[in-house]
Structure formats: structure tokens, C-alpha cells
C-alpha positions as CSV (number, residue, x, y, z in Angstrom):
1,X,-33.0,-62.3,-256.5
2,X,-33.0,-58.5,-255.9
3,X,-35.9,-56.4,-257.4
4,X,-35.3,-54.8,-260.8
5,X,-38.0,-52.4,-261.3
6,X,-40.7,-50.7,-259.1
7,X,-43.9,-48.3,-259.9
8,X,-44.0,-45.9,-256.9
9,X,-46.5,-42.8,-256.2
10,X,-44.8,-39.5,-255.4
11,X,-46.8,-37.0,-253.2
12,X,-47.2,-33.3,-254.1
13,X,-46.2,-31.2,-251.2
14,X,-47.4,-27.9,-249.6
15,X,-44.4,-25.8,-248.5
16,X,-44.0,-22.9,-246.6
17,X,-47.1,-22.9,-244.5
18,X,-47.6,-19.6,-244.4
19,X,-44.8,-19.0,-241.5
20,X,-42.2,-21.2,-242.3
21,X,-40.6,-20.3,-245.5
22,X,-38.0,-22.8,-247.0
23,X,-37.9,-24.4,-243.6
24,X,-41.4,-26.2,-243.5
25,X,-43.2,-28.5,-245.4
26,X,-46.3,-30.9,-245.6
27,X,-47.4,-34.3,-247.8
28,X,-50.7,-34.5,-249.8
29,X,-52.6,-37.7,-250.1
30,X,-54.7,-37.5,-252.9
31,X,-52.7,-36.0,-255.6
32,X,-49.0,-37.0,-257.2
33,X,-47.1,-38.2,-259.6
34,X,-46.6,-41.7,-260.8
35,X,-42.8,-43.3,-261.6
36,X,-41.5,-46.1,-263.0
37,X,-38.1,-46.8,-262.0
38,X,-35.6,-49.6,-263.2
39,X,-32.5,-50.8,-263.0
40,X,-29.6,-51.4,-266.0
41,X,-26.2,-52.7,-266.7
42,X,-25.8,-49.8,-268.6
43,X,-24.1,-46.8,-266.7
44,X,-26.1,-43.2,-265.8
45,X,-29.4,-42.6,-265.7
46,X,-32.3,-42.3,-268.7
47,X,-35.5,-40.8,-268.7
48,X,-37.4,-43.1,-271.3
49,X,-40.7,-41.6,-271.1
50,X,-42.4,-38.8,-269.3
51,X,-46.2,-38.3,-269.9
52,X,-48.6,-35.2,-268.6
53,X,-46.2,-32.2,-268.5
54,X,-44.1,-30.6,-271.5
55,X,-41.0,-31.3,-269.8
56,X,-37.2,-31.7,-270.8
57,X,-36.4,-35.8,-270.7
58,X,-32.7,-34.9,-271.2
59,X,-30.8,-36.0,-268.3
60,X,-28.8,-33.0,-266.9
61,X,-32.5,-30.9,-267.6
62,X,-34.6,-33.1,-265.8
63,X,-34.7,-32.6,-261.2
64,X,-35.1,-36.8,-261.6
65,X,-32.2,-37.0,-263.7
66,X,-29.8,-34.5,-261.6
67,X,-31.1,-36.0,-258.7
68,X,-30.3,-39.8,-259.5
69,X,-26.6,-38.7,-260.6
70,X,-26.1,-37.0,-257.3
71,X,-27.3,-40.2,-255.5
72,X,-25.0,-42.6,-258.1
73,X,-21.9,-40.7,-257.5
74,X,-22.2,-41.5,-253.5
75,X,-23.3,-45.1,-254.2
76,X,-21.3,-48.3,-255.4
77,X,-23.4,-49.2,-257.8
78,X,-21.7,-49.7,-261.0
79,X,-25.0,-50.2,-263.0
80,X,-27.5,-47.1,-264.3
81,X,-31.5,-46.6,-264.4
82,X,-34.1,-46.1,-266.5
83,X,-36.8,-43.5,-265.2
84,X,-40.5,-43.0,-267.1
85,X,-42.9,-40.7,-265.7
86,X,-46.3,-39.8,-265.6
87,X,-47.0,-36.2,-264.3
88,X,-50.5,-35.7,-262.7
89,X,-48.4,-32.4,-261.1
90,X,-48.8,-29.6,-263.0
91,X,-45.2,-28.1,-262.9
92,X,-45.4,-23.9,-262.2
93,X,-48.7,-25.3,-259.8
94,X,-46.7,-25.0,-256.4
95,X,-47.5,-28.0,-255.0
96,X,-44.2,-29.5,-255.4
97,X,-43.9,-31.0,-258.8
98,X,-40.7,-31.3,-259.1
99,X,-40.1,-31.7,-256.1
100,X,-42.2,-35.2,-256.5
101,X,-40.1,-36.0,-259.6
102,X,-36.6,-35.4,-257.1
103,X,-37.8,-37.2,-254.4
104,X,-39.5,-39.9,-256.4
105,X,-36.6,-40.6,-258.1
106,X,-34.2,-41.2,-255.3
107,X,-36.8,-42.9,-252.6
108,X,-37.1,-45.6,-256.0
109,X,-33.3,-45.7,-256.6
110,X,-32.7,-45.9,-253.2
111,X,-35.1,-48.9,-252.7
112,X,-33.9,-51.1,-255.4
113,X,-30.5,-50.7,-254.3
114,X,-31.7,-52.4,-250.8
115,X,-31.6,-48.8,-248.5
116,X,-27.8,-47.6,-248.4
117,X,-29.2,-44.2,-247.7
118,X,-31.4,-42.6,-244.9
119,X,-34.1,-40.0,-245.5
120,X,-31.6,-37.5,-244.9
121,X,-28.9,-38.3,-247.0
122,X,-31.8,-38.7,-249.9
123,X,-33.2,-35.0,-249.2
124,X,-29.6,-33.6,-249.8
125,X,-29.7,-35.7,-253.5
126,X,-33.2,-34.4,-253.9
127,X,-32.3,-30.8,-253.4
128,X,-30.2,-31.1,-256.4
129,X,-33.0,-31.4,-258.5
130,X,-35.1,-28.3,-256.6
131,X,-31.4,-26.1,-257.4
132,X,-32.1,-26.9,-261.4
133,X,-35.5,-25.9,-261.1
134,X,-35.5,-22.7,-259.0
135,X,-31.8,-22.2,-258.3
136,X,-32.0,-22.8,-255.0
137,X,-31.2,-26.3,-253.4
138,X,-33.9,-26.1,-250.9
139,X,-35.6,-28.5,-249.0
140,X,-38.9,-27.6,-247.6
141,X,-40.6,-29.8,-250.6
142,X,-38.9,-32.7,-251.1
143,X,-38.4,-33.4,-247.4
144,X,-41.9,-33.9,-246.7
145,X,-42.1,-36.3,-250.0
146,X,-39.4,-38.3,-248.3
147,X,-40.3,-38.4,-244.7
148,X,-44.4,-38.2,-244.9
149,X,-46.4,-35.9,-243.1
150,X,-45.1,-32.3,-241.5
151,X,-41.5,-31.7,-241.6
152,X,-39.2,-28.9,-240.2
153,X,-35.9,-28.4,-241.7
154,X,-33.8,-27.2,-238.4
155,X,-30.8,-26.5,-240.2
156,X,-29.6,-26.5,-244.0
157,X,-25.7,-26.2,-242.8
158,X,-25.8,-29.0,-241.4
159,X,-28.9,-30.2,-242.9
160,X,-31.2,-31.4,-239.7
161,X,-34.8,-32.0,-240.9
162,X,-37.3,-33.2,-238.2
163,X,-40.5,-35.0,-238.7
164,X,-43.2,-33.2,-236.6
165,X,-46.7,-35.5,-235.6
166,X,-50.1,-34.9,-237.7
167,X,-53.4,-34.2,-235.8
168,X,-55.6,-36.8,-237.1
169,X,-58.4,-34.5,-238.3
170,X,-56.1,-32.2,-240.1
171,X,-57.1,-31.9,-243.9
172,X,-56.0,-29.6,-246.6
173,X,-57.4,-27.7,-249.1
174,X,-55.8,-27.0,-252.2
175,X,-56.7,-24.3,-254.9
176,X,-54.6,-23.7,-258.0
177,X,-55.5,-21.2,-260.8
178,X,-54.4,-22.1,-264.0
179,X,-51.9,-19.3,-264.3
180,X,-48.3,-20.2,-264.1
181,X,-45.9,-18.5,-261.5
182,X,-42.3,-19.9,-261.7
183,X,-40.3,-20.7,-258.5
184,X,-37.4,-18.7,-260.2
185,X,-39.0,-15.7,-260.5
186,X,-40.8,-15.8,-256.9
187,X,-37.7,-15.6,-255.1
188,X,-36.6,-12.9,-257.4
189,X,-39.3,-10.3,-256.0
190,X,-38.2,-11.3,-252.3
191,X,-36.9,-8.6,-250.5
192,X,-33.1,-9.8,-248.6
193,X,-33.6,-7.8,-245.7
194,X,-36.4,-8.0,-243.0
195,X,-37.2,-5.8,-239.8
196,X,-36.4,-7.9,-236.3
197,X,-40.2,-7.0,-235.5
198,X,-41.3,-8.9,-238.7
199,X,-39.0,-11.7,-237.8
200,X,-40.1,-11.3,-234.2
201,X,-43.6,-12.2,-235.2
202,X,-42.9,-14.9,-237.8
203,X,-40.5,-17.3,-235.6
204,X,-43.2,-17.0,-232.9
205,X,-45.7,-18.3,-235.4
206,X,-43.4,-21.3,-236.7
207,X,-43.0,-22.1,-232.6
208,X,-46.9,-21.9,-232.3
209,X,-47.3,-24.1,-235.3
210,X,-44.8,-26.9,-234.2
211,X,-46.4,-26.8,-230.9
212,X,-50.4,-26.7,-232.3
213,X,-49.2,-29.8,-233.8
214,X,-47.6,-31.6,-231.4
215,X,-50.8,-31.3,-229.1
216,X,-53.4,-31.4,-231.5
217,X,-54.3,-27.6,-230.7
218,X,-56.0,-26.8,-234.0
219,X,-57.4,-23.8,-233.0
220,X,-53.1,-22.6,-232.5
221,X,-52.3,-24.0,-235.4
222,X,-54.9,-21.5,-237.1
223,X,-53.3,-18.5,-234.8
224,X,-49.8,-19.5,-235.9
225,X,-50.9,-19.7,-240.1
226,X,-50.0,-16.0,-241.0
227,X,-46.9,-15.1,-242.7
228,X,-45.7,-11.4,-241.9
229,X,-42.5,-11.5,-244.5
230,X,-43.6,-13.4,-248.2
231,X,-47.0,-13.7,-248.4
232,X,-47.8,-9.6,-248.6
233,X,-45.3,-9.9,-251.6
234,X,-46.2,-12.6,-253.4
235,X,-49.8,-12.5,-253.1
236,X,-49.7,-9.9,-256.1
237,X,-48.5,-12.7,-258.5
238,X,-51.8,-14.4,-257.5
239,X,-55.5,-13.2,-259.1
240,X,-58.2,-12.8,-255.9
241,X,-55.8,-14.4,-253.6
242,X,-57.0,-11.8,-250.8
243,X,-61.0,-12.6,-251.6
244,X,-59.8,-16.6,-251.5
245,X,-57.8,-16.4,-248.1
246,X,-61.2,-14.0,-247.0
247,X,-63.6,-16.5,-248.0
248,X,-61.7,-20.0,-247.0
249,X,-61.4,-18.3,-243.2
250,X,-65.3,-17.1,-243.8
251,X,-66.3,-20.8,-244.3
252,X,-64.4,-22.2,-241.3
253,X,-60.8,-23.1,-242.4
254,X,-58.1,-22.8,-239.8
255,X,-55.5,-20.8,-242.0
256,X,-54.8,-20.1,-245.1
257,X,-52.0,-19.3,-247.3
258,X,-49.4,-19.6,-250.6
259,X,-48.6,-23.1,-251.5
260,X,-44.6,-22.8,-252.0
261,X,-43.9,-20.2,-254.3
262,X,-47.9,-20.1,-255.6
263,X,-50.0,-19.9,-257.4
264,X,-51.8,-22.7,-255.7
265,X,-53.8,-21.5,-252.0
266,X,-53.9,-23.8,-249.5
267,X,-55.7,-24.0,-246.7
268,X,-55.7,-26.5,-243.6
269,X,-59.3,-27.2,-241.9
270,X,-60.4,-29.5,-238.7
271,X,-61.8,-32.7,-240.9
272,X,-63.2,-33.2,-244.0
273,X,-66.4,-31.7,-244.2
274,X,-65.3,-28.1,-243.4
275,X,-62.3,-28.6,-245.7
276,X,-64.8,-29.2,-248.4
277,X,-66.9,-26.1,-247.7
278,X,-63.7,-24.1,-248.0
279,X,-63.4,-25.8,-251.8
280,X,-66.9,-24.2,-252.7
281,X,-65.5,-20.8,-250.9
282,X,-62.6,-20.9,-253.0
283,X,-64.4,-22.5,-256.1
284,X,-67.1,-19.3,-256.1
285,X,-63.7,-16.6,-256.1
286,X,-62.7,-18.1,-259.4
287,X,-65.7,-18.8,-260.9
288,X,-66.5,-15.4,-260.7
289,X,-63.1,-13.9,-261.9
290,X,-63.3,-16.1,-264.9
291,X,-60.1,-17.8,-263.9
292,X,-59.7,-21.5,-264.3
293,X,-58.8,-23.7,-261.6
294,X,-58.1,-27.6,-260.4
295,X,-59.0,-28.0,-256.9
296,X,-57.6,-30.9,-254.2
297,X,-59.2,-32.3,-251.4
298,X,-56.4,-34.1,-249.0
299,X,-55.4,-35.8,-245.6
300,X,-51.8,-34.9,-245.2
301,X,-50.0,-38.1,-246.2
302,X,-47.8,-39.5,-243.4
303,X,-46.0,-42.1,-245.1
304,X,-44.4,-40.1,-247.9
305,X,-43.6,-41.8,-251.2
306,X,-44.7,-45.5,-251.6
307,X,-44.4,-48.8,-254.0
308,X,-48.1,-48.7,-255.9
């Protein structure tokens, strides 16, 4: 008798990494959402209940909903599902959230229809979600949700997403001020157009960052954390972001940078202990700007999404 209903945990997500925008993308251990999904005779997909975030449970509103219909119309499943769940994501926080609802949502459906599609094919259902929330069907979120760990999306046309090794001392550090900056309107400030010396510089940083962590070489993997092309621009949307980024490097983290589209700052640290010193660092900015904050302490997660 085939499974009818699974509980799964869907990982937020750092993407970007300072150098790879849209292209790159990491897992987070201890933070994520929480989804029930089931399956029913009844045709299409329903969002029954969605706890934590103020969000639309409509179908064709909702990134799980869109997402699940993308997957259904490729699948031969004549049946529908039934999707509740509970946000620990803030949405607006950039750390993926609905991303984690996207993914989530597929990974489950995908399971309880015993596997008929890969990773891959799941990202490209996914993406439909991330295109109704920011317009834009991209994938540096919900790949990493879907494949664990560090991925590297090659190519969008055709998509070609890699899954790239995790040193095993590697920890992140996330800050997120409780300001809300929408995806939308962080791509709208982007300029089109960059210089080849600014591109120059910033492919030669993804190349140093694949490389640091293929070898382990945290020390280039901190060289290869600076973004030349979105970060000088979207920093403004973020309060003290310059005094964070000064004082997370000050107390010993490798890089740091804009989670996705802010206005969450992450940074990545060699093990736990320093990562936790760069908490207080970042902790003391806000504290003293009178700006609220949630703060996360993570391994990267190198399985993705999983049955809970």
C-alpha cells in the first residue's frame, strides 16, 4: 500500500553568495518551514491550512500551489493534494521562504508519487513558484532546497544545476533585521548593464569559490566572498549593513554578504565557535541602531529537504 501523506522539513536557503548572483545557492540546517502534504481523489491541489505568515492560501497565489500544478500537469497522476503549512520563514526575510514552500511542495508530491521526477526536473516546477513571487523563475534558492548543500546553476537555457562538496567546518551565520525588502522590488533597482572589468572580477570570484570548496581552502573561499555588481546596490535597502559586514569580518568570519535579495546578512565562518562570535558582532550593530532582528546559527544542510 503506497504512502498517503508525509510531514517533511523544508530548509531556508542563502542565495547569491556574494559573487554568484542567481546562479548560486546554499541549504540551512537549523531553520525551515514545516509541510504537510497529502494525497486525494479529488483533482488539483488545496492549501488547507497555512500557519506563521499572512500569506494568500488560494491556489494560483500561493509558490506551493503554482508549483504542484506545474509538476501535476507533467505527471500521470489523475488524483490531487492537499498542502497545510507552517511557516517558521519569515517571507520578505531572504532566506528563501518561498523558495522552501516551492521546493517543499514538489520534493513531498514527488515522493508520494514514488520519484517519477529527478532533482532537476523538480527545480524547473519549483521555479514556478519563485516567478509568482519575484517575477523571475530563478533558481539559485530552490535548487539548494532540492539538492542539499552548495549548488551552482551552470545554465538556466538548458537548466544544468551542479551540486558542489561542503567543507566540513563550514557554518553560517545569519542576521535578519525585521524590515521587509521584497524580491520584486530588489531586482527593480539592478542596473542591466555591467562593465567587463566588474564582470572580470566577479566570475573570477565564483571560480575561486567553487574551487575553495572543492578543496577545503577556506581561507579562498573568504578571498572569493565579495560581490563587485549587487551588493554596492543593494546594500542601501539594508540599515548598518556596511558596520555588520565591518564587524562580522572584525570577529573572524570568512565573508560576508546579502542573503538573496536581503535584508537578511550572512556570513560563512571556519566552525562553530567563530560563527557564534560573528552573531554577537552582528547582534551589537542592531542593538545599537534600535533595529530588531532574529538571528541563525547553521551547518549548511547537505541533504536538502527531508520526511520529519
Amino acid at each position: 500500500m503506497s504512502i498517503k501523506e508525509i510531514k517533511i522539513f523544508s530548509p531556508a536557503t542563502i542565495a547569491n553568495i556574494s559573487c554568484g548572483f542567481d546562479v548560486l545557492g546554499l541549504a540551512l540546517e537549523a531553520v525551515g518551514d514545516e509541510m504537510v502534504i497529502r494525497k486525494t481523489s479529488e483533482k488539483g491541489i488545496k492549501i488547507t491550512k497555512l500557519t506563521g505568515q499572512d500569506l494568500p492560501t488560494e491556489t494560483l497565489q500561493n509558490v506551493a500551489g503554482v508549483a504542484g500544478l506545474a509538476l501535476l500537469a507533467e505527471s500521470n497522476y489523475d488524483g490531487g493534494f492537499e498542502i497545510e503549512i507552517y511557516k517558521k520563514i519569515k517571507a520578505g526575510s531572504g532566506i528563501g521562504s518561498s523558495a522552501a514552500s516551492a521546493a517543499g511542495a514538489v520534493w513531498a508530491m514527488n515522493e508520494l508519487l514514488d520519484r517519477p521526477f529527478s532533482n532537476l526536473q523538480l527545480v524547473k516546477f519549483a521555479m514556478e513558484g519563485e516567478r509568482l513571487a519575484s517575477g523571475v523563475a530563478h533558481a539559485d534558492n530552490v535548487a539548494p532546497a532540492l539538492f542539499g548543500g552548495f549548488t551552482l546553476v551552470r545554465s538556466y537555457s538548458p537548466l544544468d544545476i551542479i551540486k558542489v562538496p561542503t567543507p566540513p567546518e563550514l557554518y553560517a551565520t545569519v542576521i535578519h533585521p525585521q524590515i521587509e525588502v521584497k524580491t520584486s522590488d530588489s531586482r527593480r533597482i539592478l542596473k542591466t548593464n555591467i562593465s567587463l572589468e566588474d564582470g572580470i572580477k566577479q566570475w573570477g570570484n565564483v571560480g575561486g569559490l567553487i574551487a575553495g570548496l572543492y578543496t577545503n581552502d577556506y581561507e579562498l573561499i573568504g578571498r572569493s566572498l565579495v560581490d563587485h555588481i549587487v551588493e554596492p546596490i543593494r546594500s542601501i535597502l539594508i540599515p548598518g549593513f556596511d558596520k555588520v559586514k565591518e564587524d562580522a569580518l572584525d570577529a573572524g568570519a570568512l565573508g560576508c554578504g546579502i542573503s538573496g535579495s536581503g535584508p537578511s546578512i550572512f556570513a560563512l565562518s571556519k566552525g562553530e565557535e567563530i560563527a557564534r562570535s560573528v552573531a554577537s558582532a552582528m547582534k551589537k550593530v542592531y542593538q545599537k541602531i534600535g533595529v530588531d532582528y532574529d538571528v541563525h546559527v547553521s551547518k549548511i544542510n547537505t541533504e536538502g529537504i527531508k520526511i520529519i
